[in-house]
DOSEMI-128675 format. One record per residue (C-alpha): z, x, y. Coordinates in nm, 4 decimals. Layout:
% DOSEMI-128675
<<Z X Y>>
...
//
This chain:
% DOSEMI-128675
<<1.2188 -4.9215 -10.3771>>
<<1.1322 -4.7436 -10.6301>>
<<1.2523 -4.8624 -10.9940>>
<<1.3852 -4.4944 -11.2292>>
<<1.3791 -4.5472 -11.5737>>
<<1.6088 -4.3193 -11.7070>>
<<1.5359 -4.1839 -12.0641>>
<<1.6294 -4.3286 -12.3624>>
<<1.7841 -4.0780 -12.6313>>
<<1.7312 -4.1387 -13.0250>>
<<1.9302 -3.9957 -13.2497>>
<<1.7286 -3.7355 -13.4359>>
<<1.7057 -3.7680 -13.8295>>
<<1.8172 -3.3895 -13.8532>>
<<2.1270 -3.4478 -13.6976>>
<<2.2029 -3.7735 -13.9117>>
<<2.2414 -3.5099 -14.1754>>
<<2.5580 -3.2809 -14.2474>>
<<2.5457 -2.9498 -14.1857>>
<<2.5718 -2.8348 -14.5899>>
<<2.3389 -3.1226 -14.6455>>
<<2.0427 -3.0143 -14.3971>>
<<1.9818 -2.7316 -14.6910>>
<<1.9231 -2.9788 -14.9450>>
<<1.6548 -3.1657 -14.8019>>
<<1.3463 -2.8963 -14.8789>>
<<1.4919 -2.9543 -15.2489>>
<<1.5280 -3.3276 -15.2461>>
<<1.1944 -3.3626 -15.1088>>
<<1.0207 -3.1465 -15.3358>>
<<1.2094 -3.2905 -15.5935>>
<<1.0896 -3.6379 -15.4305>>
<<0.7330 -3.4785 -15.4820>>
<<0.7233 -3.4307 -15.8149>>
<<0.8665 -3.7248 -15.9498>>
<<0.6723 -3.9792 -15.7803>>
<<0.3033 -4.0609 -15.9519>>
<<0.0642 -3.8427 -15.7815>>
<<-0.1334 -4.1721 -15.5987>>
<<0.2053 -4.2297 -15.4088>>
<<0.2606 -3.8678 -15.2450>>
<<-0.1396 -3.7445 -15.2393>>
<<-0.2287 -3.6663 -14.9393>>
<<-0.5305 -3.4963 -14.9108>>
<<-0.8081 -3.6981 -14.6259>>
<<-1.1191 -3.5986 -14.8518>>
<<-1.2961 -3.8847 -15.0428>>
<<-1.2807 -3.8381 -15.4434>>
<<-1.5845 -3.6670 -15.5960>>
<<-1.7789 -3.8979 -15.7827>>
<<-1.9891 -3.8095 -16.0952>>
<<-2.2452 -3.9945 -16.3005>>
<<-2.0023 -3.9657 -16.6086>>
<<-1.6960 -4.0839 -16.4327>>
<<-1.7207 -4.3968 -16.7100>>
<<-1.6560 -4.1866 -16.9919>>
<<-1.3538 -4.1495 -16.8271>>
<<-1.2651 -4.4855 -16.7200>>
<<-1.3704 -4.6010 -17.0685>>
<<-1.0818 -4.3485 -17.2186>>
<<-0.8222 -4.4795 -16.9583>>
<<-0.8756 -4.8315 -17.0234>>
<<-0.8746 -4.7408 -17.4279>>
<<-0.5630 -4.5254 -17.3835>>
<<-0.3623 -4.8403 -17.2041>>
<<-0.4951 -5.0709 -17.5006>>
<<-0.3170 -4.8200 -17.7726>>
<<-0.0138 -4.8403 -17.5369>>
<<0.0232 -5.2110 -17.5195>>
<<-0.0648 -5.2177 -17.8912>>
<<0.2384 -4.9912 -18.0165>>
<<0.4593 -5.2699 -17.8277>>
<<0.2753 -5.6029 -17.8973>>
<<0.2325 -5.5306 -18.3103>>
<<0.6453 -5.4176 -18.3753>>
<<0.7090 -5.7393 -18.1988>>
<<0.4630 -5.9887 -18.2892>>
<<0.2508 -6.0044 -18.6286>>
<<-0.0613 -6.0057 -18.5295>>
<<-0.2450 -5.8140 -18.7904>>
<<-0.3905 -6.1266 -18.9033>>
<<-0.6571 -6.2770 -18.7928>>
<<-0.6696 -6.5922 -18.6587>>
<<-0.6097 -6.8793 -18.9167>>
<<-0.6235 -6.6027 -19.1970>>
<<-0.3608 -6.8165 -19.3836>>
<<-0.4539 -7.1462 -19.3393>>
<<-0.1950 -7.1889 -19.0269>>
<<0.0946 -7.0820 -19.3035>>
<<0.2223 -6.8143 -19.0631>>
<<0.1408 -6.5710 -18.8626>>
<<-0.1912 -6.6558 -18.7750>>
<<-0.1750 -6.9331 -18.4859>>
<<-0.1435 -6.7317 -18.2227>>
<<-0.4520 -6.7590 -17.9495>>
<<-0.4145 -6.3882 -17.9269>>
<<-0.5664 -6.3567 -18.2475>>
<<-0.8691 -6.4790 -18.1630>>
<<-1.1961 -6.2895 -18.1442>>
<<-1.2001 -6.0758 -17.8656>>
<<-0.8890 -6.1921 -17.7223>>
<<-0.7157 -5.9876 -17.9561>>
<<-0.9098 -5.6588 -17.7892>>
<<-0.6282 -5.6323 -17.5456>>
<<-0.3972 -5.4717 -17.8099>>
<<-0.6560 -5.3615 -18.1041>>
<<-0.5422 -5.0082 -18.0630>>
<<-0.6440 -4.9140 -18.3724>>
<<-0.9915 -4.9914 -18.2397>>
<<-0.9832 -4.8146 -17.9647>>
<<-0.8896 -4.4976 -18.1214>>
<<-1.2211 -4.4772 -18.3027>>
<<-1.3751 -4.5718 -17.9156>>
<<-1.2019 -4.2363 -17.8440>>
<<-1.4048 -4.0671 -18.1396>>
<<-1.7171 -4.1713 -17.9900>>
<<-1.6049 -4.1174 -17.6496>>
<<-1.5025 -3.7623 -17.7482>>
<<-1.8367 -3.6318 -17.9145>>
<<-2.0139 -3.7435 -17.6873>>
<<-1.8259 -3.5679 -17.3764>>
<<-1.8194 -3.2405 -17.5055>>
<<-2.2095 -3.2225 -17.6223>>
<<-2.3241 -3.3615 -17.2866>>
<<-2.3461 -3.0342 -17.0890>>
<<-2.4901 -2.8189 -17.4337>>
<<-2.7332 -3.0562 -17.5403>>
<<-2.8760 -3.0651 -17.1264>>
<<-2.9115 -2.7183 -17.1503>>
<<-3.0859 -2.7425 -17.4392>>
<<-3.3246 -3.0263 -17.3343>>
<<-3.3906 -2.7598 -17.0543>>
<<-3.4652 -2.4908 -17.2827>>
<<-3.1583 -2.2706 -17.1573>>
<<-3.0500 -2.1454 -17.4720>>
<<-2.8840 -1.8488 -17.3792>>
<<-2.6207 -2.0638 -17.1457>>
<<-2.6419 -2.3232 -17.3548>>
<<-2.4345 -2.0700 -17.6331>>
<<-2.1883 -1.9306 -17.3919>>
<<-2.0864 -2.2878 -17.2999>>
<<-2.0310 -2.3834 -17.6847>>
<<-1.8674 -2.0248 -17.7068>>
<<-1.6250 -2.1260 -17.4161>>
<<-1.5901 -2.5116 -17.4840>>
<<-1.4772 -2.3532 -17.8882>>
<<-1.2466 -2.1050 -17.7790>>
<<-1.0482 -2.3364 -17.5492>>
<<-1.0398 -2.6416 -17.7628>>
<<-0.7698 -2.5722 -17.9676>>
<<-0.5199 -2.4976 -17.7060>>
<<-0.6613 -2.7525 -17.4609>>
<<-0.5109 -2.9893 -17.7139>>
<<-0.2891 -2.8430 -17.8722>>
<<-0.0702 -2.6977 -17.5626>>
<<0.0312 -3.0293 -17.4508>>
<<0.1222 -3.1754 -17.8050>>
<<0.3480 -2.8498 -17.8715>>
<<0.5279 -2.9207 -17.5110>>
<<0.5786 -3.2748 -17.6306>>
<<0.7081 -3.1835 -17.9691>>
<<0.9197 -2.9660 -17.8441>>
<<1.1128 -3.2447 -17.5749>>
<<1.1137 -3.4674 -17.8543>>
<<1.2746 -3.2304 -18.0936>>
<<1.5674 -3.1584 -17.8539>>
<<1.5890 -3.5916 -17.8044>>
<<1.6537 -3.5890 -18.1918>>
<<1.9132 -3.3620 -18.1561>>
<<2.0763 -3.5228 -17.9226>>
<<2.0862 -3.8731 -18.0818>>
<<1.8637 -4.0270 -17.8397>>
<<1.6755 -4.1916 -18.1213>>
<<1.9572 -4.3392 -18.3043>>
<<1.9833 -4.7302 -18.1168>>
<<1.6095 -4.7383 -18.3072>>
<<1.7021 -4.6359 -18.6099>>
<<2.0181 -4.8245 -18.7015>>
<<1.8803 -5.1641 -18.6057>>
<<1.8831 -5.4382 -18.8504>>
<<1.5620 -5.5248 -19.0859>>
<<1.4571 -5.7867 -18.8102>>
<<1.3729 -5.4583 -18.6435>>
<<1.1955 -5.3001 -18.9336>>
<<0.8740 -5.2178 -18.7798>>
<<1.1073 -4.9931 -18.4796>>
<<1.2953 -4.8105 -18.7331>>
<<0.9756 -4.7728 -18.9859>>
<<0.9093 -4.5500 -18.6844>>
<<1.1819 -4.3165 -18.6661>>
<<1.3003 -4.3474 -18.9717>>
<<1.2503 -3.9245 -19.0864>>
<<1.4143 -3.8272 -18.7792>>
<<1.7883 -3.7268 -18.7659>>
<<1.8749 -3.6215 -19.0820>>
<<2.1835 -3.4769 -19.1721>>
<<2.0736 -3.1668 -19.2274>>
<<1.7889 -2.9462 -19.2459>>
<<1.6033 -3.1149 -18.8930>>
<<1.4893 -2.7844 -18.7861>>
<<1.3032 -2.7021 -19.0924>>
<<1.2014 -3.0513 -19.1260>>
<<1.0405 -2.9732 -18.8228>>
<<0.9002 -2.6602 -18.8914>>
<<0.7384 -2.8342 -19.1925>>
<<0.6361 -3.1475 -19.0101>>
<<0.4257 -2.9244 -18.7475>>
<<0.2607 -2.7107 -18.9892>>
<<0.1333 -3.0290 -19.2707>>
<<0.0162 -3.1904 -18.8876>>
<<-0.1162 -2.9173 -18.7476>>
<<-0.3949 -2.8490 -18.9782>>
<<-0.7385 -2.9293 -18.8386>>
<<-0.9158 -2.8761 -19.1969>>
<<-0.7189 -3.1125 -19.3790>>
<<-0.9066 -3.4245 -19.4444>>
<<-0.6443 -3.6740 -19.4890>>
<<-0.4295 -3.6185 -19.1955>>
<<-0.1239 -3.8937 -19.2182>>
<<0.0794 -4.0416 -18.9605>>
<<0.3499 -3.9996 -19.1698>>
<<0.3091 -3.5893 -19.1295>>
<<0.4460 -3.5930 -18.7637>>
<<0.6978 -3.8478 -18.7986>>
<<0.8025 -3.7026 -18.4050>>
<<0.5298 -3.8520 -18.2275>>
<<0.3115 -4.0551 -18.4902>>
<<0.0431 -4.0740 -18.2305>>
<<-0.0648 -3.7595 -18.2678>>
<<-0.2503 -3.7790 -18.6007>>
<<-0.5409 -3.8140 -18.4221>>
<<-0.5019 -3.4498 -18.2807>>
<<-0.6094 -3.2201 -18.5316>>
<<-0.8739 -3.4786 -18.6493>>
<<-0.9743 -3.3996 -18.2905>>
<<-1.0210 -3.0124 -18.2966>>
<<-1.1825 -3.0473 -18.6076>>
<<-1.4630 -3.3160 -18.4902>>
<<-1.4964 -3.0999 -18.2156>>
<<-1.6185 -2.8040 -18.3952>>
<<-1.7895 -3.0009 -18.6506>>
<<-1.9943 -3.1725 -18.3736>>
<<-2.1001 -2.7950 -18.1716>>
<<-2.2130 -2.6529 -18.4928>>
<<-2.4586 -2.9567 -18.5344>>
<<-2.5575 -2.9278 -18.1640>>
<<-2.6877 -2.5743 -18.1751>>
<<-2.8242 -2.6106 -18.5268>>
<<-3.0515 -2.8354 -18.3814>>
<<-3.0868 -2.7241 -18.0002>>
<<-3.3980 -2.5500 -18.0394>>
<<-3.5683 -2.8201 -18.2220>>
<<-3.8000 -3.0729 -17.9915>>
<<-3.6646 -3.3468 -17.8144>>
<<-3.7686 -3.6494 -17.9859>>
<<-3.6842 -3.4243 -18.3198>>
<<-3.3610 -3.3437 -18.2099>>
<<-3.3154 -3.7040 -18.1588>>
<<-3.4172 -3.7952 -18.4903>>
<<-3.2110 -3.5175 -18.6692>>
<<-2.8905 -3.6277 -18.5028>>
<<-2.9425 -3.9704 -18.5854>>
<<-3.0189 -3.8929 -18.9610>>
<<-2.6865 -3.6468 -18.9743>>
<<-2.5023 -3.8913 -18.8252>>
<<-2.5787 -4.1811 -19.0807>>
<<-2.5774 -3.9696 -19.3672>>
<<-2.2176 -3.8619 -19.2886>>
<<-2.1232 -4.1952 -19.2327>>
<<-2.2531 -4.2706 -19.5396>>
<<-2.0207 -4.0397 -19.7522>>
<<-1.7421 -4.2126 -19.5839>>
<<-1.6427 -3.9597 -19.3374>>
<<-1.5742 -4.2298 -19.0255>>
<<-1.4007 -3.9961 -18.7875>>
<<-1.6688 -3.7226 -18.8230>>
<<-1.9378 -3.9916 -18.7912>>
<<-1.8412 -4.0996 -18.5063>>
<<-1.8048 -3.7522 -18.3271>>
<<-2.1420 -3.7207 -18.4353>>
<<-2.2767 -4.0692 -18.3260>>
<<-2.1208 -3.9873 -17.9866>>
<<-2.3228 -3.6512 -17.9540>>
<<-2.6639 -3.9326 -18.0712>>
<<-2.5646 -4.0970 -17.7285>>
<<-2.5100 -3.7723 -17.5517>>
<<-2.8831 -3.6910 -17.6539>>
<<-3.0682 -4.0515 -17.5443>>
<<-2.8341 -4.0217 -17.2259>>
<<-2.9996 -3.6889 -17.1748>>
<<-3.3348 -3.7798 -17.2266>>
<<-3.2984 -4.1039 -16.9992>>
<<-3.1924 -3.8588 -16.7213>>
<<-3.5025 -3.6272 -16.7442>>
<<-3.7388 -3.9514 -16.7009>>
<<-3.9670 -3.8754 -16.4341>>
<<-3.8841 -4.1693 -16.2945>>
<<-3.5250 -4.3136 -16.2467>>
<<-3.5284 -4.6408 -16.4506>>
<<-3.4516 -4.9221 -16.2525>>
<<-3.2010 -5.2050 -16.4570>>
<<-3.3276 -5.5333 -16.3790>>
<<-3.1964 -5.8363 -16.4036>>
<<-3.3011 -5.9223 -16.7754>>
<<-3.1422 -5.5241 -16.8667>>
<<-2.7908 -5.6697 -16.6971>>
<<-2.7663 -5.9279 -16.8984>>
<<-2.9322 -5.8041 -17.2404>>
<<-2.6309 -5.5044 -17.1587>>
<<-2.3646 -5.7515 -17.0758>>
<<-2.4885 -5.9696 -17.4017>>
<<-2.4565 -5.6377 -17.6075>>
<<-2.1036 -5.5168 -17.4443>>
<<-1.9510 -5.8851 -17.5431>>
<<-2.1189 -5.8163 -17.8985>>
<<-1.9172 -5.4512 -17.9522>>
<<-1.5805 -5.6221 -17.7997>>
<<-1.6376 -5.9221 -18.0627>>
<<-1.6996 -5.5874 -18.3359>>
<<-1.4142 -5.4037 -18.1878>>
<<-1.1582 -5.7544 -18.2520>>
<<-1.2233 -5.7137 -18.6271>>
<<-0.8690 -5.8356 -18.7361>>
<<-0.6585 -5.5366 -18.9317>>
<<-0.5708 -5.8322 -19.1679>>
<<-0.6959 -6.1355 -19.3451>>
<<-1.0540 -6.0797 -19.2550>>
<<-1.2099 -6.2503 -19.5794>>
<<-1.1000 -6.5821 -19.4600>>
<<-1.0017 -6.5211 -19.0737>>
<<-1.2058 -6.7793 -18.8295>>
<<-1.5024 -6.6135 -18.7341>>
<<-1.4780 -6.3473 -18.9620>>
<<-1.5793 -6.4614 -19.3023>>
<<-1.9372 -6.4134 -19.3208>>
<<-1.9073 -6.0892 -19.2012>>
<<-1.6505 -5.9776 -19.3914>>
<<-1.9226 -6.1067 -19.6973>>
<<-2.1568 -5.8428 -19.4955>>
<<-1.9380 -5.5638 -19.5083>>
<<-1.8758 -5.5903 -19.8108>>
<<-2.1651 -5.5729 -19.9091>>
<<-2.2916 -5.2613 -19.6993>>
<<-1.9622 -5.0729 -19.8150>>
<<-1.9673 -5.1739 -20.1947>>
<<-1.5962 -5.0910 -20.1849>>
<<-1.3166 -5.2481 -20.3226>>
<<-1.0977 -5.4035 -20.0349>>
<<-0.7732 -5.2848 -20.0888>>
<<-0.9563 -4.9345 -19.9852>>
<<-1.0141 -5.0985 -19.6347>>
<<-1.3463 -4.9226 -19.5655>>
<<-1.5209 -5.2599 -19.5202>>
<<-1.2514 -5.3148 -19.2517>>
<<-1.3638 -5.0571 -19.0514>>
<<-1.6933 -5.1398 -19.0874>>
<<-1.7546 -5.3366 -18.7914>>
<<-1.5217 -5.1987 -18.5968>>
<<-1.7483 -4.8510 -18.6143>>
<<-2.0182 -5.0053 -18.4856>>
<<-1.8666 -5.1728 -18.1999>>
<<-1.7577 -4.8054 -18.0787>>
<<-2.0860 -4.7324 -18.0928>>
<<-2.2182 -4.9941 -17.9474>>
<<-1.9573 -5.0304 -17.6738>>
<<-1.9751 -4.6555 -17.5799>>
<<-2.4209 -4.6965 -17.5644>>
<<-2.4312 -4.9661 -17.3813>>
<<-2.2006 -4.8688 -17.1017>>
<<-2.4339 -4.5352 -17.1392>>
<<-2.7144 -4.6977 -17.0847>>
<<-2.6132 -5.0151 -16.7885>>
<<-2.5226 -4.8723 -16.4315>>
<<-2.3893 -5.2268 -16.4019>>
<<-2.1104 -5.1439 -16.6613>>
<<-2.0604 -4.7947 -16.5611>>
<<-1.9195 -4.9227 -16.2415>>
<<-1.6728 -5.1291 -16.4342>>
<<-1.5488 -4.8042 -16.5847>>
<<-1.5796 -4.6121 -16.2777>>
<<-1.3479 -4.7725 -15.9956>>
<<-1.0592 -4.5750 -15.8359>>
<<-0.8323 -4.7323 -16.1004>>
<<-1.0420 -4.6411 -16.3938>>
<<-1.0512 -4.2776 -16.2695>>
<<-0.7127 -4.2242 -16.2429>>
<<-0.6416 -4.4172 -16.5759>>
<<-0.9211 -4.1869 -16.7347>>
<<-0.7106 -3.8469 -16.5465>>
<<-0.3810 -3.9764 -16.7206>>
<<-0.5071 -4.0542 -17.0719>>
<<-0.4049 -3.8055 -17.2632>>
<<-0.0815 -3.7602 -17.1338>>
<<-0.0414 -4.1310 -17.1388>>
<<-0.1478 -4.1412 -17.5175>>
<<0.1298 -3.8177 -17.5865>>
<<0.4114 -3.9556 -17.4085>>
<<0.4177 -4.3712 -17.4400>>
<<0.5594 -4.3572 -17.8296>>
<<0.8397 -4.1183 -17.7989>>
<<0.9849 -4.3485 -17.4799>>
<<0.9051 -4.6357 -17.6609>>
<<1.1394 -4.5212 -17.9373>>
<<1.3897 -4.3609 -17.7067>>
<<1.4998 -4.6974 -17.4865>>
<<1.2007 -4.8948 -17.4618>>
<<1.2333 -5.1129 -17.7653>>
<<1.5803 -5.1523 -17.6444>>
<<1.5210 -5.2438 -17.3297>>
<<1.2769 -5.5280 -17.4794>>
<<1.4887 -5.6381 -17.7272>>
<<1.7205 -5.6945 -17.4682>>
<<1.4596 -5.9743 -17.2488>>
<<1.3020 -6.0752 -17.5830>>
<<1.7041 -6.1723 -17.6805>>
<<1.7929 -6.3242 -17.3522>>
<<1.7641 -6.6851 -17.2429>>
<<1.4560 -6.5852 -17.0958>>
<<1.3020 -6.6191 -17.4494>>
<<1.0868 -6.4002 -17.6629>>
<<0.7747 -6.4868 -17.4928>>
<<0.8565 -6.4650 -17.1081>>
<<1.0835 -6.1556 -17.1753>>
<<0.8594 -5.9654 -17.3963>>
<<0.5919 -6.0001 -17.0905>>
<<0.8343 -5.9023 -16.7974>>
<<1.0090 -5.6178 -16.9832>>
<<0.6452 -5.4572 -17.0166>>
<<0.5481 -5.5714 -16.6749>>
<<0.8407 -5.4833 -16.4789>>
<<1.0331 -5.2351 -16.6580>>
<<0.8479 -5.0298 -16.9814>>
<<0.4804 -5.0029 -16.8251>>
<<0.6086 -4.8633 -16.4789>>
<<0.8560 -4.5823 -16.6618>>
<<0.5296 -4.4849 -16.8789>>
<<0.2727 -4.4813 -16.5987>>
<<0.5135 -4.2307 -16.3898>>
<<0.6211 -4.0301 -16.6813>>
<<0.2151 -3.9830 -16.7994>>
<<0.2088 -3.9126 -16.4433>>
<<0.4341 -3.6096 -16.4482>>
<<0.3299 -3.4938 -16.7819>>
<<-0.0494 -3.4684 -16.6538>>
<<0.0779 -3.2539 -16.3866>>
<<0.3597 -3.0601 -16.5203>>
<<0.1868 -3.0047 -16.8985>>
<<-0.1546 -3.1202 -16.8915>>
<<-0.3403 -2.9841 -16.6542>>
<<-0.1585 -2.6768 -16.6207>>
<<-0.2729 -2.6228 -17.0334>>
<<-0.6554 -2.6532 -16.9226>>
<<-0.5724 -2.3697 -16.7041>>
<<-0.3705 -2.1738 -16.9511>>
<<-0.6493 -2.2160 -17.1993>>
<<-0.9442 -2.0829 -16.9082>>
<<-0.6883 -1.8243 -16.8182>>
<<-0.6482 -1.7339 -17.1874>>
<<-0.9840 -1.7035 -17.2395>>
<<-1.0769 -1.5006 -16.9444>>
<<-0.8414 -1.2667 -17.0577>>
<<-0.9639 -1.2496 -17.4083>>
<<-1.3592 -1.1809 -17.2864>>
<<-1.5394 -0.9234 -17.3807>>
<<-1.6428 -0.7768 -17.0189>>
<<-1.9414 -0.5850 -17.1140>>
<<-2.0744 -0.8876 -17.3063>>
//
């Protein structure tokens, strides 16, 4: 006998829907789409294309989430000492103040690791060309790399600017600034935004004193709508500094080119011009990366290169925890503080011997990874990658939600019974760094990247055809 199976109907999803409904979906999915980070809903088969200079991106990422967590940990724990800087009086106990502990949220630090990071990205591809004697294409790139710069920059900040400008107008940064002085460091933050009158000119004004790549002594306090971006225009202006000195010297021989760079570089470090150094130090490294990549033959890192690199990279991390306070008598930091000092000749309440060893641990850092395929890797994982591809939008949009209902939101587990401690660390964990992440997400792909192709597309228009 033979056994019929009759068959089994499911209820389609289409018809689960109502019939005014079933025209929504194509909008709620796209919607869907675009809110949800990009390593959720990609779904392209083909295996991500590697490069031998993913690092410098990785390095950026990793930097990038460092100057996040340090705009939360330092307006809620004061940490600008080092560690027993006051004799255990205050303020100076914490473990997280040690020595390269404290390089989780040295974000000041990290910033000048962005310098050298920065110069030495965009002088990579000129200064091969000129190794190779391609002088001709080695001027068009600089031509193109300076014409886009500006707006490649720029572009983004301006989008920002502008969302935040509207959020003033609408109050959304008023919880921040009428909290009590316990809160001082939150409302130290916003504390030039909604005034009572005059906000649109104040922002007029604010954009053009920020906005000036020539001006020397760019303040934070001149874009008091997203602090962050002081380091913008000091950017664009770097970047040009740094291509001039590339094709002043691109004709010269290698090991003089080498030698030229290096003396420019210490000579404007010398006259106290850190950020420009450092540009300039990165394009030093672009130039010794260069010239270890046209080695006839590929150097092989041994085992006594791993760990003279991994020896050198704990040495620039140790550099890179100089404390922003209290160095002079700091553990650890005393005799080098005596050093710097000394090297600087500057009184300290100018701070230049505070950022003395802090510059050359971004140098160091940034050659050593250069130079060890064993570190590179570190910087060069899936996670690294994508950290490196959100960066910028990461560094543009982390204050602003801070300051709109992220210091609330911590306030809120730091005051529960939870205590400061535990609720400070699951606010970030579980609520503040997931919001950022997705929103540096969607900025990358709805502002970022959509500038770099504004700029090219800018540009291309712009050429001179018969050129």
């Amino acid at each position: 006998m033979a056994l019929t199976v009759m068959p089994f109907e499911v209820e389609s999803e289409e018809s689960k829907w109502p019939p005014r409904a079933e025209k929504l979906r194509p909008l709620l999915r796209r919607t869907a789409l675009i809110l949800l980070p990009s390593f959720l809903t990609t779904t392209t088969t083909k295996p991500p294309v590697s490069r031998p200079t993913d690092f410098l991106d990785g390095m950026r990422g990793y930097a990038c989430l460092v100057v996040f967590l340090f705009h939360c940990v330092t307006i809620f724990y004061r940490y600008k000492n080092g560690y027993w800087a006051n004799g255990g009086k205050g303020a100076d106990e914490y473990i997280t103040q040690l020595p390269i502990i404290r390089i989780l949220y040295s974000g000041k630090e990290m910033v000048l690791v962005f310098f050298v990071l920065s110069g030495f990205s965009i002088t990579l591809r000129p200064l091969k060309l000129a190794n190779r004697g391609a002088h001709d294409d080695l001027y068009k790139n600089v031509a193109s790399a300076t014409f886009r710069r500006a707006g490649r920059l720029y572009f983004p900040c301006f989008a920002l600017l502008g969302m935040v400008f509207v959020q003033t107008l609408l109050g959304c940064y008023r919880y921040a600034d009428g909290l009590d002085n316990r809160w001082s460091n939150i409302k130290g933050a916003v504390s030039q935004l909604h005034l009572e009158e005059g906000q649109f000119s104040n922002f007029v004004q604010s954009m053009w004193l920020w906005g000036d790549p020539l001006n020397p002594y760019t303040k934070t306090r001149w874009m008091p709508y997203a602090s962050q971006l002081w380091t913008i225009p000091v950017e664009v202006r770097c970047s040009f500094i740094s291509w001039i000195v590339v094709i002043g010297v691109s004709r010269a021989r290698p090991l003089v080119r080498l030698v030229l760079l290096s003396l420019i570089s210490c000579y404007v470090l010398a006259r106290v011009h850190h950020y420009e150094a450092l540009f300039l130090f990165g394009v030093v490294l672009a130039e010794l990366y260069v010239q270890r990549e046209a080695l006839p033959t590929p150097t092989i890192e041994t085992t006594s290169h791993k760990v003279r690199s991994s020896i050198l990279f704990t040495i620039s991390i140790f550099f890179l925890s100089y404390p922003t306070a209290g160095g002079a008598t700091a553990l650890g930091w005393q005799t080098f503080y005596k050093i710097a000092m000394f090297v600087t000749q500057t009184p300290a309440k100018q701070g230049l011997s505070g950022v003395f060893f802090p510059n050359i641990g971004a140098i160091l850092c940034v050659y050593v990874v250069s130079q060890s395929q064993l570190l590179q890797r570190m910087f060069s994982t899936s996670v690294a990658k994508y950290c490196g591809r959100i960066s910028f939008p990461l560094y543009c949009v982390h204050f602003p939600i801070l300051n709109w209902f992220g210091f609330r939101i911590i306030i809120a587990f730091w005051t529960s019974p939870l205590g400061n401690n535990l609720g400070f660390a699951l606010a970030f964990i579980l609520v503040i760094a997931p919001i950022v992440l997705c929103a540096a997400d969607l900025f990358c792909r709805a502002v970022d990247e959509p500038s770099v192709k504004l700029a090219r597309w800018i540009e291309t228009w712009c050429l001179d055809k018969s050129a």
